[in-house]
Every structure is written in structure tokens, then in C-alpha cells.
VOMAR-607067 format. One record per residue (C-alpha): residue in one letter; x, y, z; residue number from 1. Coordinates in nm, 2 decimals. Each point is the difference from the previous one (the first is absolute). Layout:
# VOMAR-607067
R   aa        X        Y        Z     i
R    A        X        Y        Z   NUM
...
***
This chain:
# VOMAR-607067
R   aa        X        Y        Z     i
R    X    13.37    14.65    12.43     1
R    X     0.06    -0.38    -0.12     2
R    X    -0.12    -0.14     0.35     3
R    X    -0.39     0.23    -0.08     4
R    X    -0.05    -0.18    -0.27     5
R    X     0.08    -0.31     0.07     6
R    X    -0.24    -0.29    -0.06     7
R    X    -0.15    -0.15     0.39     8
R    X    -0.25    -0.21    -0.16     9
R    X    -0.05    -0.31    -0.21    10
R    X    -0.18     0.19    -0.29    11
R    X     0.17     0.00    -0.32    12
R    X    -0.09     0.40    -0.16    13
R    X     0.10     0.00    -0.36    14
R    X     0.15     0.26    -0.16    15
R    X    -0.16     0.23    -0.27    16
R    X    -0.07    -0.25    -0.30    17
R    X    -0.10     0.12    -0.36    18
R    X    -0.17    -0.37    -0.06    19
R    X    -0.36     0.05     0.11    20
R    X    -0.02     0.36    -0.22    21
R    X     0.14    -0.20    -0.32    22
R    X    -0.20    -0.31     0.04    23
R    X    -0.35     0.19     0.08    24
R    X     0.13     0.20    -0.36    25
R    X     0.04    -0.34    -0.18    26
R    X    -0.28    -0.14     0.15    27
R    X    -0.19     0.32    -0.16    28
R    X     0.16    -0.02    -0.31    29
R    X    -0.07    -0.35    -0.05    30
R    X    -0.35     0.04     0.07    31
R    X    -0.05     0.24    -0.27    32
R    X     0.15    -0.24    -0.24    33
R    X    -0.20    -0.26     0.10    34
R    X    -0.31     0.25    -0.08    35
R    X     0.15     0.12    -0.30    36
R    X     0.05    -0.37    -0.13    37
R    X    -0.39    -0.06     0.07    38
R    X    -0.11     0.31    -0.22    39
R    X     0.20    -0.16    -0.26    40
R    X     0.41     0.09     0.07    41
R    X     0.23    -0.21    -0.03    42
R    X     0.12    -0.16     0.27    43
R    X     0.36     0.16     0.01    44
R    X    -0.21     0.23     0.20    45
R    X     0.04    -0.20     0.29    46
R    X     0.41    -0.07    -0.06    47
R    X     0.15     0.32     0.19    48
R    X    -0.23     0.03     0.29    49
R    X     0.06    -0.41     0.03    50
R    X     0.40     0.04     0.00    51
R    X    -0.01     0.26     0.23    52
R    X    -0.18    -0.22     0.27    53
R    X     0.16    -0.26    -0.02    54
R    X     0.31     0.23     0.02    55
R    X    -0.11     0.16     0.31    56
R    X    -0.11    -0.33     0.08    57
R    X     0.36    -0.17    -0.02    58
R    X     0.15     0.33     0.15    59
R    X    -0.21     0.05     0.32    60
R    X     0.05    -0.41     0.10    61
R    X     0.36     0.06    -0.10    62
R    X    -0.04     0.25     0.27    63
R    X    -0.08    -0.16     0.26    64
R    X     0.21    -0.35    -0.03    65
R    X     0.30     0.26     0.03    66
R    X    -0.23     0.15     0.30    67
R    X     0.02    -0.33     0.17    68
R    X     0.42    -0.07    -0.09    69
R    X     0.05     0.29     0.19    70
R    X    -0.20    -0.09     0.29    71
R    X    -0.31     0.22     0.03    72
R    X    -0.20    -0.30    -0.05    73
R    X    -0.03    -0.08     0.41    74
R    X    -0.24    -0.26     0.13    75
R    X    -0.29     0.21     0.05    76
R    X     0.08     0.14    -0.38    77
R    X    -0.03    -0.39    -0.07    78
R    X    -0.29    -0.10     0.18    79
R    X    -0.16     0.30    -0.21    80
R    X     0.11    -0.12    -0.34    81
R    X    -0.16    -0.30     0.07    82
R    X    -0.36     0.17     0.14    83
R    X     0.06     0.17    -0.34    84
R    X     0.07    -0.31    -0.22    85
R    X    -0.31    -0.21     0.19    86
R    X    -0.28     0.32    -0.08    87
R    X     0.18    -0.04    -0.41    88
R    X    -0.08    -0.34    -0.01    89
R    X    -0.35     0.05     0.22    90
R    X    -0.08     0.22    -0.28    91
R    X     0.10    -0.20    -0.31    92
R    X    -0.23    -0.24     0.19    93
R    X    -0.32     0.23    -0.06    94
R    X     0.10     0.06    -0.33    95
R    X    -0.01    -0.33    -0.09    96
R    X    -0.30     0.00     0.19    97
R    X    -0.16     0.20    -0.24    98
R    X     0.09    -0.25    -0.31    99
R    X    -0.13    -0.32     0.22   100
R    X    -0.31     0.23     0.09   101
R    X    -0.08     0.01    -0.41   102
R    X     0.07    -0.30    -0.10   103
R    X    -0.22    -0.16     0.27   104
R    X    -0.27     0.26    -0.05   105
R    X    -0.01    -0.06    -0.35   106
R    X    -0.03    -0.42     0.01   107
R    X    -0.17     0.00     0.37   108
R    X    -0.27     0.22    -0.15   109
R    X     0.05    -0.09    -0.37   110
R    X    -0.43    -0.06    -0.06   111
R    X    -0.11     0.34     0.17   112
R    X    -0.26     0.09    -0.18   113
R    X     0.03     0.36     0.13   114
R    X     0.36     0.04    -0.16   115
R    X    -0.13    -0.01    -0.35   116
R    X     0.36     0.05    -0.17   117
R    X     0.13    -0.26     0.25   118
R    X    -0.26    -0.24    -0.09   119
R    X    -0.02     0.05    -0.39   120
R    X     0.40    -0.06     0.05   121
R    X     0.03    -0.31     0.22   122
R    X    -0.31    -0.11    -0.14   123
R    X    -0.11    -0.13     0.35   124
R    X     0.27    -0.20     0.09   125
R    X     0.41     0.01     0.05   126
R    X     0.20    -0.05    -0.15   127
R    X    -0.20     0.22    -0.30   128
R    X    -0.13    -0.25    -0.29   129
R    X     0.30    -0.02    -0.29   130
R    X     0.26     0.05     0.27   131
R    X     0.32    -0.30    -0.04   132
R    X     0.11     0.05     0.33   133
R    X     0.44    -0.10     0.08   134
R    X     0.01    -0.34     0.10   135
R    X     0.13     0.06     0.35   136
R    X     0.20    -0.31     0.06   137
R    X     0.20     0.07    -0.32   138
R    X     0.20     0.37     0.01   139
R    X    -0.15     0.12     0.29   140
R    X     0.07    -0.27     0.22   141
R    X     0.37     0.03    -0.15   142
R    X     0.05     0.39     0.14   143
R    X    -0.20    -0.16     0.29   144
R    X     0.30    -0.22     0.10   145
R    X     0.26     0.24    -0.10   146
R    X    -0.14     0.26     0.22   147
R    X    -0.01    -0.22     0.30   148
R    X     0.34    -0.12    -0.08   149
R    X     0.11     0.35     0.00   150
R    X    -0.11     0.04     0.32   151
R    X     0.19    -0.27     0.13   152
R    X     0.31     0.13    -0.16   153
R    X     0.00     0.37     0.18   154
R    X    -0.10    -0.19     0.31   155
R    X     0.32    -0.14    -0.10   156
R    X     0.20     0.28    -0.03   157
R    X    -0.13     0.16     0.35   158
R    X     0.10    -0.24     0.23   159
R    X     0.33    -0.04    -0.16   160
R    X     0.04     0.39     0.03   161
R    X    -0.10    -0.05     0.34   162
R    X     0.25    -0.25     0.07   163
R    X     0.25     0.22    -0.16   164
R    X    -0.01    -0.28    -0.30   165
R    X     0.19     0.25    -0.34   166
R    X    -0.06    -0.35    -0.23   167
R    X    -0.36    -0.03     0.18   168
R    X    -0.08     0.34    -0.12   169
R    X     0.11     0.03    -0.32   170
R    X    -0.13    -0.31    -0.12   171
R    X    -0.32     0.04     0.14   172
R    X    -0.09     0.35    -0.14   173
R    X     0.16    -0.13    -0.37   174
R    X    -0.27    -0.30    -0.02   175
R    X    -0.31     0.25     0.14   176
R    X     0.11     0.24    -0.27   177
R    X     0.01    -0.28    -0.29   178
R    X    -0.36    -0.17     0.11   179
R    X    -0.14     0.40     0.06   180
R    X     0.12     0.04    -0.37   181
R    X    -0.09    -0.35    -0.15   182
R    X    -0.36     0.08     0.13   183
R    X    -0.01     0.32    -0.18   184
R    X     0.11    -0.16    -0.31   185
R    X    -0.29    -0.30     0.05   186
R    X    -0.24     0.25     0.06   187
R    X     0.06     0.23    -0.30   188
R    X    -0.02    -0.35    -0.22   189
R    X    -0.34    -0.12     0.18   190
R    X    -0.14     0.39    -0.10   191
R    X     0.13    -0.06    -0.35   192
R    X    -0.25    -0.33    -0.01   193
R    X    -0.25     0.14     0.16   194
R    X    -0.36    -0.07    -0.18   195
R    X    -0.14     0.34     0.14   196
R    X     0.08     0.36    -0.01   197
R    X    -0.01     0.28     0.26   198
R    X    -0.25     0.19    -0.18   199
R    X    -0.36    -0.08    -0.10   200
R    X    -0.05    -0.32     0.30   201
R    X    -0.02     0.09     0.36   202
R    X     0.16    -0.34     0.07   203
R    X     0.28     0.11    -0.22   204
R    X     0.06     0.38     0.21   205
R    X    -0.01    -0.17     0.33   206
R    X     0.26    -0.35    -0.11   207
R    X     0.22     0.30    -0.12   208
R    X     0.01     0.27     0.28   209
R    X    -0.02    -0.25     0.24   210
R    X     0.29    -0.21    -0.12   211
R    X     0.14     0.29    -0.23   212
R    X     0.06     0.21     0.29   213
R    X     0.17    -0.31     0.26   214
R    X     0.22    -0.04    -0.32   215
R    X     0.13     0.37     0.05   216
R    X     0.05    -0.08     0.34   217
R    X     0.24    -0.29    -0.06   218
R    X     0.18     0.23    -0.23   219
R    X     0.07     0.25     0.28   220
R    X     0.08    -0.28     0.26   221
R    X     0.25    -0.14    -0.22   222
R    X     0.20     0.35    -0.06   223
R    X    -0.05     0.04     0.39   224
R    X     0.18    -0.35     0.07   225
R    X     0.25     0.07    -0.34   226
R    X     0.10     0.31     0.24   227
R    X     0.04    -0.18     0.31   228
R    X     0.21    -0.25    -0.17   229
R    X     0.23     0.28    -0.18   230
R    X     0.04     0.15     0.40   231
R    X     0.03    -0.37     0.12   232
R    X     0.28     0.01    -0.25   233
R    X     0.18     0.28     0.14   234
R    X    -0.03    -0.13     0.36   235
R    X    -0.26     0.28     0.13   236
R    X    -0.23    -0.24     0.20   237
R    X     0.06    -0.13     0.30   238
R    X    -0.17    -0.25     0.25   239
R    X    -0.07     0.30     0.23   240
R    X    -0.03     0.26    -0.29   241
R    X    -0.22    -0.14    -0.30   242
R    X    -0.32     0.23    -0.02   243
R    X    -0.01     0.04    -0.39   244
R    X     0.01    -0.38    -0.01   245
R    X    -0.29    -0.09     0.26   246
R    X    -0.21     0.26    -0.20   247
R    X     0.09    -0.17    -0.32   248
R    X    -0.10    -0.33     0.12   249
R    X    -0.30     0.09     0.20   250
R    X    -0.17     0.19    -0.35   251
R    X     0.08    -0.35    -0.21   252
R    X    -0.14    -0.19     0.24   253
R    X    -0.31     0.17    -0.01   254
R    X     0.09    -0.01    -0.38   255
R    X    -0.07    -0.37     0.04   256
R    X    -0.25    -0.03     0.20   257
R    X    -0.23     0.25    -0.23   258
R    X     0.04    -0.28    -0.22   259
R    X    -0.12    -0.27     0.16   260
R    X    -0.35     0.19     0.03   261
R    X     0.05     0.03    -0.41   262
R    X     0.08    -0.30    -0.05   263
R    X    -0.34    -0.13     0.16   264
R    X    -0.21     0.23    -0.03   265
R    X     0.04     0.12    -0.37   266
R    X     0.15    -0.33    -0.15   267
R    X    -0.16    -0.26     0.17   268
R    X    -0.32     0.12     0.18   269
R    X    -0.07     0.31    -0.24   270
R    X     0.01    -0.29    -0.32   271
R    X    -0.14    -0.27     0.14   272
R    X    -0.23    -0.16    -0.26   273
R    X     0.11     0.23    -0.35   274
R    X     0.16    -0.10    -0.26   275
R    X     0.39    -0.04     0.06   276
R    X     0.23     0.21    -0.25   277
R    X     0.31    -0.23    -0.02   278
R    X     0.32     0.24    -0.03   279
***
């Protein structure tokens, strides 16, 4: 009976999981707080559907690093994790697509006369008159170097994993995590100073979902890398066996290069010729 159904191919089939049913509920439940909170809830609203996805969320990835420990992660299994993780990041490309798209709509085409609410906002040219734009060789160009330091230091910490380097590893993944968290912590201060709010500007609603929204991603990169530290740590990797790593560093590195188009495009092409807001 054993020998009919045993596995002849290199396909791993995973048993019945209870993950996709409770994050699709979360995901639900979270959504109505989120409407509830914009016909005037409060936001608590949003606090249980939120903790139970990122429950389901910590669960289901539990899930399958115990998935690969015991083997079923093969090389085809692999080779499809990392299809998987390339479409992710294709598609965190078109949504920042869609960010770049508005911002260079709205100062490409700032004086079209048939956008009337465009033009009686920018006034006919970008950035919009009134508008103290970041001086982008100040803070900016700080997170700027610590981002491309960053990804130095994961570079780092791959090829010492691959050369089976423990000290490589650990130190490498410790100094991305500290620079991924130190440019968090410069980028809440520059919003702190900055000389323009979200609302009310269209210069202001495309600076902040356009940078806002890269900030969130930083955040989630660095808890990705704090994980693959914690299971560097506990000696889970190895220079054959290292998937949750390579996906780690392939999203920051498209962390940092996201950035780079920022960095030109909004701080130093997007204010070219306003008035600079010194932080």
C-alpha cells in the first residue's frame, strides 16, 4: 500500500493547509476596517483583521522553511521558488510603475491647459509655485549612500555563505540590517521637516506615495533580512541550501535600485530650480 503512494516525481504536493482560508478572512476583515475607518471608525477597525495576516503570514512561511528542512524542497521545487520570487519583484516593479507614471505625468505635463485642476495646481510649471522642495544632496543623498552601502554588505554576506564563511554571514546581514534601519530612521526625520503636506498639493501626494510607499518597502526587507539572520543564527543555510536568503537579497536589491530612480528623479530632476527646504 506504501509503495502506491509513493512519490516518482520531483513535485513537492503540500498537504491540506488552513493558511490561505484564514489569510483570505483577515484580508476581508481588514478591508472592512479600512472602510469603516473612512466613514469615520476608528482605526482599531483595522487591528484584528491586520494581526491575523500577518499571523497567517508568519505561520504559512514558517510552513514551508520546515517544508524545505525536511527535504521536499527538490531542485525543480527551487528553480520554482525562484520563477515565483522573480514575477514578486516583476510586479512590485509595475507598481512602482504606477507612482513614477504620476509623478512624471503631473511635472511632464504640469501647464496642460486641458487639466484644469492640474494647471490651477502646478500653476504651469513643476515643481508647483510655493513648493520648498528637500535639498537632495543633504538627507536624501545620506539614505542614498546608506542604501548602496547596504547593498554591498548582503553582497557581503552571500558570497561568504557561499564560501561556507559563519563570520562572513553573520556580520554581513548585522550591518544591512543596521543601515536598512538607520534609513528608516533618516527618512521619518526628513518627513518631520518636510515644508509640504500630502494633502492639498499634487507635488506633495506624489513626493509621498512615491517615496512613502519605497519607505514601506525597506521596512519589509529589513524584517526579511532580520529573519534570515535569526536562521543564519541557527545554522539553517547552507552554500547548497540558502533559498530564503537569495530571495531576501534579490527584493533589497531591487529595494536599492528603486531608489536610485528616487533619488533622481524626484530629488534632483523633479526640484530642479524651486526653492530648497533645508531639513
Amino acid at each position: 500500500m506504501a509503495e502506491a503512494h509513493a512519490k516518482h516525481h520531483d513535485y513537492h504536493l503540500v498537504n491540506p493547509s488552513p493558511w490561505p482560508f484564514l489569510g483570505s478572512i483577515g484580508a476581508l476583515a481588514m478591508a472592512i476596517g479600512g472602510i469603516s475607518y473612512m466613514h469615520g471608525a476608528s482605526l482599531l477597525w483595522m487591528v484584528p483583521g491586520l494581526l491575523m495576516v500577518l499571523y497567517t503570514m508568519a505561520a504559512w512561511w514558517t510552513d514551508v522553511v520546515k517544508e524545505g528542512q525536511q527535504g521536499f524542497h527538490t531542485r525543480v521545487v527551487q528553480l520554482h521558488l525562484r520563477y515565483g520570487m522573480i514575477l514578486f519583484i516583476a510586479s512590485e516593479v509595475m507598481f512602482f510603475v504606477a507612482w513614477f507614471w504620476a509623478f512624471f505625468d503631473a511635472s511632464l505635463f504640469a501647464h496642460e491647459a486641458q487639466q484644469f485642476a492640474r494647471f490651477e495646481f502646478t500653476g504651469g510649471h513643476w515643481p508647483p509655485k510655493g513648493i520648498e522642495v528637500f535639498d537632495p544632496w543633504h538627507l536624501p543623498l545620506l539614505n542614498t549612500l546608506l542604501l548602496l552601502t547596504s547593498g554591498t554588505t548582503v553582497t557581503w554576506a552571500h558570497h561568504a555563505l557561499l564560501e561556507n564563511d559563519r563570520e562572513g554571514l553573520k556580520w554581513g546581514l548585522i550591518c544591512t540590517v543596521v543601515l536598512g534601519f538607520i534609513f528608516s530612521c533618516v527618512q521619518a526625520i526628513e518627513y518631520t521637516h518636510a515644508a509640504f503636506s500630502f494633502g492639498g498639493n499634487i507635488y506633495g501626494a506624489t513626493f509621498f506615495m512615491a517615496t512613502g510607499f519605497h519607505g514601506f518597502h525597506v521596512i519589509i526587507g529589513t524584517i526579511f533580512l532580520i529573519v534570515c539572520l535569526a536562521r543564519a543564527l541557527a545554522g539553517q543555510f547552507t552554500p547548497k541550501e540558502h533559498f530564503g536568503f537569495e530571495a531576501a537579497a534579490w527584493y533589497w536589491h531591487f529595494v536599492d535600485v528603486v531608489w536610485l530612480f528616487l533619488f533622481f528623479a524626484i530629488y534632483v530632476w523633479g526640484g530642479w530650480g524651486a526653492p530648497i527646504h533645508l531639513a
